[in-house]
Every structure is written in structure tokens, then in C-alpha cells.
C-alpha positions as CSV (number, residue, x, y, z in Angstrom):
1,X,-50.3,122.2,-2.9
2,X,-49.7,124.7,-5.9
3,X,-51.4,128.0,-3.7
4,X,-49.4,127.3,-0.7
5,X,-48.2,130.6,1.0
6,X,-44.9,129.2,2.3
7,X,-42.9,126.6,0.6
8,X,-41.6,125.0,3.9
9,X,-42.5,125.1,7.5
10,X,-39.3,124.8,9.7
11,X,-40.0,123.4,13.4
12,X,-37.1,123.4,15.8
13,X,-35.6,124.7,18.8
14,X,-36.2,128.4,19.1
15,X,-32.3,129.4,20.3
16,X,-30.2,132.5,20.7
17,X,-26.8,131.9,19.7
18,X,-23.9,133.1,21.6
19,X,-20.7,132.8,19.7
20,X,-17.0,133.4,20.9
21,X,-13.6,132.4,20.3
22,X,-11.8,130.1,23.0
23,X,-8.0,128.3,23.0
24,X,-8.0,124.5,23.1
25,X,-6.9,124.6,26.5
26,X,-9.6,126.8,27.7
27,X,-12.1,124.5,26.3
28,X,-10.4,121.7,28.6
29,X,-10.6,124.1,31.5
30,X,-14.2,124.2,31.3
31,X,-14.3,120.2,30.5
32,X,-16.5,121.0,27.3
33,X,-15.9,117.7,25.2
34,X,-14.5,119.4,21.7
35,X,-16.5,119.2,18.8
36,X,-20.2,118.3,21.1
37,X,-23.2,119.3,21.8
38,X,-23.8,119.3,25.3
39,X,-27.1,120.2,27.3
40,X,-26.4,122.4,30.1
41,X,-28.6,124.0,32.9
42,X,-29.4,127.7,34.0
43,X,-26.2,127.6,36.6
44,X,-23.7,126.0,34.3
45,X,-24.7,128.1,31.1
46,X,-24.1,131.3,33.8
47,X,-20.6,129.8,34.4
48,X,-19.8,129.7,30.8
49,X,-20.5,132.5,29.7
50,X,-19.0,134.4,32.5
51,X,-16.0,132.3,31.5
52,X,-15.7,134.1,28.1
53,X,-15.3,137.2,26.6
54,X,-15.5,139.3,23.2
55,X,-19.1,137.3,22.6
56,X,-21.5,137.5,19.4
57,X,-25.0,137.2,19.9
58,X,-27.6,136.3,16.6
59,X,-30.2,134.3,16.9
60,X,-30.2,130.7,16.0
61,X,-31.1,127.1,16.2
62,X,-30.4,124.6,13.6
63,X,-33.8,124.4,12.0
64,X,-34.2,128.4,12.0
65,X,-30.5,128.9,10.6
66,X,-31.9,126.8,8.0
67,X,-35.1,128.5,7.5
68,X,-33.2,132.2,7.1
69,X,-30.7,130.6,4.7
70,X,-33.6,129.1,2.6
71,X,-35.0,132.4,2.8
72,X,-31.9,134.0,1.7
73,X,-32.4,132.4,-1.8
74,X,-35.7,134.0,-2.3
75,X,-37.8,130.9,-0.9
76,X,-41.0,131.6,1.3
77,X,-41.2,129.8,4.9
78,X,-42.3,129.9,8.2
79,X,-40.5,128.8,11.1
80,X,-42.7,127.1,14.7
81,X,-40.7,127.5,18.3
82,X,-40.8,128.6,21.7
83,X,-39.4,131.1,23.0
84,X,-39.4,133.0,26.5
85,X,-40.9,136.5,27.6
86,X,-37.5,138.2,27.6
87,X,-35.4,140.4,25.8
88,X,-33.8,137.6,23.9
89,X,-37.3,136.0,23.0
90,X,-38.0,139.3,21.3
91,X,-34.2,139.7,19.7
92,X,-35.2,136.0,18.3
93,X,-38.4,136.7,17.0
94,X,-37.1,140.2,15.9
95,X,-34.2,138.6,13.4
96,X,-36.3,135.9,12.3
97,X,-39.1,138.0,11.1
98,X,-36.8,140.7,9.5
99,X,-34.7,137.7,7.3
100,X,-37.4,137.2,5.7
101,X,-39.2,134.3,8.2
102,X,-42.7,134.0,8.6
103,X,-42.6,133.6,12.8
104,X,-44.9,134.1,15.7
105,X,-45.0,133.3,19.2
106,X,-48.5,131.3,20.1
107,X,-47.8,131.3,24.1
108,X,-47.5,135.3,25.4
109,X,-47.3,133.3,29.4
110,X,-44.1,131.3,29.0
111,X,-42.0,130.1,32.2
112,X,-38.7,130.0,31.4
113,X,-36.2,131.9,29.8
114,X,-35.8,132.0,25.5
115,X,-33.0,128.6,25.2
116,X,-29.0,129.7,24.4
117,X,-26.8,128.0,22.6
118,X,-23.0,128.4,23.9
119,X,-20.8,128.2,20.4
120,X,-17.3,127.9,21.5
121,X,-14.6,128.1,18.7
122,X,-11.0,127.0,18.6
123,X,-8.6,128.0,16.1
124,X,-9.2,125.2,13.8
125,X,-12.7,126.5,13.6
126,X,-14.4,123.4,15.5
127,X,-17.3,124.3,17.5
128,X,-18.5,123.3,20.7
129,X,-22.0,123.8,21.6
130,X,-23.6,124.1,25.5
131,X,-27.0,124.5,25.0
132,X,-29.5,125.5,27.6
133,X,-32.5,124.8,26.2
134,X,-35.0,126.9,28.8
135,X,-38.3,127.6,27.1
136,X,-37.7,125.5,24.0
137,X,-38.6,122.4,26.5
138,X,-42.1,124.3,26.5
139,X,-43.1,123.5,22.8
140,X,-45.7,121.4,22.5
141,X,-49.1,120.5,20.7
142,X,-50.3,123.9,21.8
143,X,-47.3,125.6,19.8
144,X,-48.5,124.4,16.6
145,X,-50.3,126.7,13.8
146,X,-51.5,123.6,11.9
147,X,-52.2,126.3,9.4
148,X,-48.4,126.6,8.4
149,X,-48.6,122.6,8.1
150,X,-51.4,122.7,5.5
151,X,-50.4,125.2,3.0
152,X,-46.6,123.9,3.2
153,X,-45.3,122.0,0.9
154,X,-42.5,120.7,3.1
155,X,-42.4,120.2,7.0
156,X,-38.4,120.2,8.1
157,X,-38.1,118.4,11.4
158,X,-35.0,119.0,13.5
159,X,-33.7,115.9,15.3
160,X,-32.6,117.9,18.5
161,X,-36.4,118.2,20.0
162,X,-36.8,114.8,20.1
163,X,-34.7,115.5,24.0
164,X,-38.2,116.9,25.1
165,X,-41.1,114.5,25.5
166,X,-43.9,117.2,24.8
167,X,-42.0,117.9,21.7
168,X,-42.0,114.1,20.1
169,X,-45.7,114.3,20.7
170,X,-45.8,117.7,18.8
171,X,-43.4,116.2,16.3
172,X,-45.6,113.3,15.4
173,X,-49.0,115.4,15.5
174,X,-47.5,117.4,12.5
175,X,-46.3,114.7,10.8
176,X,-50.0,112.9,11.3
177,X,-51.5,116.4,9.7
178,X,-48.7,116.9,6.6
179,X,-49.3,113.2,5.4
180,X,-52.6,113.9,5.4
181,X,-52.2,116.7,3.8
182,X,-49.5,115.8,1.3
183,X,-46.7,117.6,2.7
184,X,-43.8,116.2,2.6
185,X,-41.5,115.4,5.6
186,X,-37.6,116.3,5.7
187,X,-35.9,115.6,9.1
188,X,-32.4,117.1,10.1
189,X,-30.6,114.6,12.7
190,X,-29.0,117.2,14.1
191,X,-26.2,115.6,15.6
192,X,-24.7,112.3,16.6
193,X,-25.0,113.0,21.0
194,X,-28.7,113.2,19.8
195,X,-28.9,110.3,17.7
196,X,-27.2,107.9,20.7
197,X,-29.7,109.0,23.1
198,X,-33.1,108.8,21.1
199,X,-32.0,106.2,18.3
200,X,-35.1,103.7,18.4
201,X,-37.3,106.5,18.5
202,X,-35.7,108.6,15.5
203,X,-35.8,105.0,13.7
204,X,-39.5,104.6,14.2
205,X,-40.3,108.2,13.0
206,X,-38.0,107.7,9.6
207,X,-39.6,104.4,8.8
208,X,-42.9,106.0,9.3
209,X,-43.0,109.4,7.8
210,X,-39.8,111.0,6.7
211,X,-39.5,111.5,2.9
212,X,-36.0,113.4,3.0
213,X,-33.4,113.4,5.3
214,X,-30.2,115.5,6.3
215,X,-27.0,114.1,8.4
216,X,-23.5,114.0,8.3
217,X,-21.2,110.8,8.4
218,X,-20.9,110.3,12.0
219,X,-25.0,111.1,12.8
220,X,-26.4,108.5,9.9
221,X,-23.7,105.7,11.1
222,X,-25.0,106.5,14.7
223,X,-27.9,106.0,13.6
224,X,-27.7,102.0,12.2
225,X,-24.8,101.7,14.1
226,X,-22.7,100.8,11.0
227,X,-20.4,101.6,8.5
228,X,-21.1,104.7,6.0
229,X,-21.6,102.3,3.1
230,X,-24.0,99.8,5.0
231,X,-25.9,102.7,6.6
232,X,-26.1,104.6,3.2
233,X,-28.0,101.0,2.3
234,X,-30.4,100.7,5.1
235,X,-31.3,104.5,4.7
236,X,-32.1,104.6,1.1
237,X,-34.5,101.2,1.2
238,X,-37.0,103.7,3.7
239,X,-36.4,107.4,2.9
240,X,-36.8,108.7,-1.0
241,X,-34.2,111.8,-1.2
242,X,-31.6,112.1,0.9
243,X,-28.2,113.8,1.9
244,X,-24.9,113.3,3.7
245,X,-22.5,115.3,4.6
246,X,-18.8,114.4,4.9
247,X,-17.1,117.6,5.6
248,X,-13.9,118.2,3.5
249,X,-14.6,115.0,1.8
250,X,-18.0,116.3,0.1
251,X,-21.2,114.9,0.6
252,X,-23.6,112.0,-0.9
253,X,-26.9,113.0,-2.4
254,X,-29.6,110.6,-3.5
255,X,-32.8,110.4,-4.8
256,X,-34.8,106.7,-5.3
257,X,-32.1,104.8,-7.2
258,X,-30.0,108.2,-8.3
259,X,-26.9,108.8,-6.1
260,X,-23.9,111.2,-7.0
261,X,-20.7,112.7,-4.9
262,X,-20.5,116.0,-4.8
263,X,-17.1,117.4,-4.4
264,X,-16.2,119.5,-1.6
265,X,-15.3,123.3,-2.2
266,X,-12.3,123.5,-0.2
267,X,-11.8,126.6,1.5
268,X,-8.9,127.7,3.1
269,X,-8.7,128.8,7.1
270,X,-12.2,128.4,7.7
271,X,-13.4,130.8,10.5
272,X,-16.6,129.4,12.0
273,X,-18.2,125.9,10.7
274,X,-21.5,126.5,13.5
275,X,-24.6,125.6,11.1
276,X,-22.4,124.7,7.7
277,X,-24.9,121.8,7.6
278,X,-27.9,123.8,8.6
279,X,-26.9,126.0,5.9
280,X,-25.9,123.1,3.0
281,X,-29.4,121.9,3.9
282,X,-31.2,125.6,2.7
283,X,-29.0,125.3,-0.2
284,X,-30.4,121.3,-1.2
285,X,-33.9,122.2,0.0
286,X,-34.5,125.2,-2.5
287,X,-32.8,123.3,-5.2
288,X,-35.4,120.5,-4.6
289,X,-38.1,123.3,-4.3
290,X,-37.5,124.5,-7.7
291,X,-36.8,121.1,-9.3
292,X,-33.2,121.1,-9.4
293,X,-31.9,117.4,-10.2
294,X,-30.6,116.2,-7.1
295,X,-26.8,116.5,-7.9
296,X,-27.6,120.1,-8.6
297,X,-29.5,120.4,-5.2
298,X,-26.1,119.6,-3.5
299,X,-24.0,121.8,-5.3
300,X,-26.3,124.5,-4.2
301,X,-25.9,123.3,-0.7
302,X,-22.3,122.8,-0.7
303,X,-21.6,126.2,-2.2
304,X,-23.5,128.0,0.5
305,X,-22.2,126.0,2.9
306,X,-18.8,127.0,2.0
307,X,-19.5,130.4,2.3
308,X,-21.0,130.4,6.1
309,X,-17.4,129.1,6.8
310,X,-15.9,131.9,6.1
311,X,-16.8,134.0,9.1
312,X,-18.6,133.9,12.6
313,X,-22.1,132.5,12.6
314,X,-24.6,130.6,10.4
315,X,-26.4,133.8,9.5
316,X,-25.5,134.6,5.7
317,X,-23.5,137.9,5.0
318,X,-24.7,138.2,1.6
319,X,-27.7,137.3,-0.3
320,X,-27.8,133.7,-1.7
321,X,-29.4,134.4,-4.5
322,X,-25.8,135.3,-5.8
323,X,-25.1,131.5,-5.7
324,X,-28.1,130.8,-8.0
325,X,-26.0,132.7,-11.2
């Protein structure tokens, strides 16, 4: 695909985040388990964020924090969601659009308001996310510009839409038209809650199509159910490039036979780690992009990564084309 227009085609869960600060013992007040994601509806959403105060809203959603990251570096992409007729649909497709994202909304009648994301932060910069998901439960076969498929060079998948049916049936249609296209696949898992609840599924969709793959330590042992070593194993015999993230300990890249540890760059009182792995995924997936060796590719994600920590929100502050000197 040497003329494609974008590089990557991100596909997730069109969300607007809304960010604030909370004590430990808040958190329990609300009975938010620390360090989730939690699916909430309309009512209890309400209840939360009249709970709060002092809140920061950006727009968001895993796959699209990854898409404005990668776009960050200089890379060309695209980014397929749903998002409601409202004002925060139009803040959403406003800040994708100005980062540099290639986004459009294919359904103007949408029921449903555009999907929020809760981010609660304690002190030890932990997040807790309530997510309603609203009109995000709306995308579907209908959503897709197969156009943005065939002149990609990458599809990136993120694990959280496999919670809505029409969306698996969306998924799998666009991985159908990339193979055939010779696109590859990349999948975020998204996060472990989501992994328990659709783990056969996710299994099926790896063995079948997905040619790189992103996770941390708890979501790829949720995943085979086993220890990091054995699941590292079981991963690497299906999908062909490959990384895991394991917080202050670093992260494991591979690529066929190739696997390195890359060091963690410790940073001290980190503010905010919402989307540090959407972020170290923008980093690794324009390294691969430009045919970084795959050690290099997770250097590039980790120092991004430990950048976004630094501050509220997975949206970066400063170019990251300043990590490319």
C-alpha cells in the first residue's frame, strides 16, 4: 500500500473524557472499585459527576488518544466512531479533526447522547474510569468508511467495543476487508474487566487476524489465564509483533523470534497515568511505521508514555516529534 493516504485507521469508542481529582475515600463513597473500568448508565454517570468538582473535559477514548498521539509524531491517520448529535459529539469531532485526525461522523440521526468517560484520580495518580458509553453502542457496519480500510496500512482495533454486539460484527467486517486488502491488524486489549467478560471471543479474533497486539501484564494474563511468562508463550506462537506493558517495571517488545526489555523511564510524582498505554502504543506504532527495530519502537513508546504522566489527560502538551531527536 505505498500511496495510502493515512498510515493507520483507528476504530474505537468515540468518548469525551471528563477528568477530576478525587480522595481515596471519596472514591469509596461512590463504591467505584479503584483502578477499573466500570460501565455505568445515564442516571449513575449524572450522579457522579454531580458528585465532583473542578472537572476537565477533552475528548478521548483509548483508540482516539492513540490516534492524536500518533498524529503528534507527524504520522497521517484517520480515526471511525460514533458519536451523538450534541454539543459534546461536536467538541469530539472538533479536537479530533484539529490534532491532526482524519474524522467524520457517517450517521447525522443518532439516538443517544456522544459516550463519557468518568476519569477519577487519587493522589497516587491511579485512575478510575465510569464510562457511559451512549451513542458509541450505535456503531455498527453502517459506521464504516471501508475507504479508510483500503488505503491504510494498519487497522488498530480497540478491545473495549467488543461490549457491543453490533460493534464485534463491525469489528470482524473490517478485519475481513484489511486482509484482503493487506492491511495489517493491531488490537489494543484495552483492559483486563474487558478481557474477563469477552475472553473466548477476543481469542478467536487474535488467532484469526490480529498481526500486532498491545496489553499490559494483568490484560494479556487475563487473557490465557496464566502467568506473564506462559502467556508471553501462547501469544507469540499466533500474533507476529507484539507489546506489553508492565508499568514501573518497563515493558516487553517482540517481533517473530526478537524479544527485548525495555527499561522503564521512571518519573517522579506522576500526575495522571489515564491513556499512558494508549499513548506508549502511538509511540511503538510510528516506530513500526517508519521501520524502527522493534526495541527502538518501545523506546519511542515508553518515552511518550512517560511524558502523558506528567499532567492531566492523555492529550500530549507538546509535539512528539521532539521525542524523535
Amino acid at each position: 500500500m505505498i500511496n495510502s493516504k493515512y498510515q493507520i485507521c483507528f476504530i474505537g469508542n468515540a468518548i469525551v473524557d471528563i477528568i477530576s481529582k478525587i480522595t481515596d475515600e471519596k472514591l469509596d463513597e461512590l463504591k467505584i472499585p479503584k483502578g477499573s473500568m466500570q460501565l455505568v448508565d445515564e442516571k449513575s454517570s449524572t450522579k457522579i459527576l454531580n458528585y465532583i468538582k473542578n472537572q476537565t473535559i477533552i475528548s478521548g477514548g483509548s483508540a482516539a488518544n492513540t490516534a492524536v498521539g500518533f498524529s503528534s509524531f507527524g504520522g497521517s491517520c484517520s480515526f471511525m466512531g460514533q458519536t451523538g448529535d450534541d454539543d459534546f459529539g461536536i467538541l469530539f469531532s472538533k479536537d479530533l479533526n484539529s490534532s491532526g485526525v482524519f474524522y467524520e461522523n457517517k450517521i447525522v440521526q443518532v439516538l443517544g447522547k456522544t459516550s463519557k468517560s468518568i476519569v477519577l484520580v487519587t493522589p497516587d495518580a491511579e485512575r478510575s474510569m465510569n464510562t457511559y458509553l451512549g451513542a458509541s453502542t450505535q456503531f455498527n457496519i453502517d459506521c464504516i468508511n471501508e475507504d479508510l480500510i483500503i488505503n491504510s496500512k494498519i487497522i488498530y482495533i480497540e478491545g473495549y467495543l467488543f461490549d457491543q454486539s453490533d460493534a464485534k460484527k463491525a469489528i470482524y467486517h473490517c478485519c475481513k476487508l484489511a486482509k484482503a486488502n493487506n492491511c495489517r491488524i493491531a488490537l489494543s486489549l484495552s483492559d483486563s474487566f474487558c478481557v474477563d467478560r469477552h475472553r473466548e471471543e477476543l481469542c478467536d479474533l487474535i488467532n484469526k487476524y490480529v498481526d500486532i497486539i498491545f496489553a499490559n501484564e494483568t490484560e494479556i494474563q487475563s487473557l490465557y489465564q496464566s502467568n506473564l511468562q506462559e502467556s508471553l508463550k501462547k501469544i507469540r506462537e499466533v500474533v507476529e509483533i507484539g507489546a506489553i506493558t508492565l508499568g514501573s517495571k518497563g515493558s516487553i517488545v517482540f517481533q517473530n523470534q526478537v524479544k527485548y526489555l525495555v527499561p522503564a523511564i521512571i518519573v517522579n510524582d506522576p500526575v495522571d497515568t489515564t491513556g499512558a498505554g494508549d499513548i506508549f502504543a502511538s509511540g511503538f506504532l510510528f516506530g513500526l511505521i517508519n521501520k524502527y527495530s522493534i526495541k527502538d519502537c518501545g523506546k519511542l513508546g515508553s518515552k511518550v508514555a512517560s511524558d502523558i504522566i506528567k499532567y492531566i489527560g492523555a492529550r500530549p502538551k507538546i509535539s512528539f516529534k521532539t521525542f524523535l531527536n
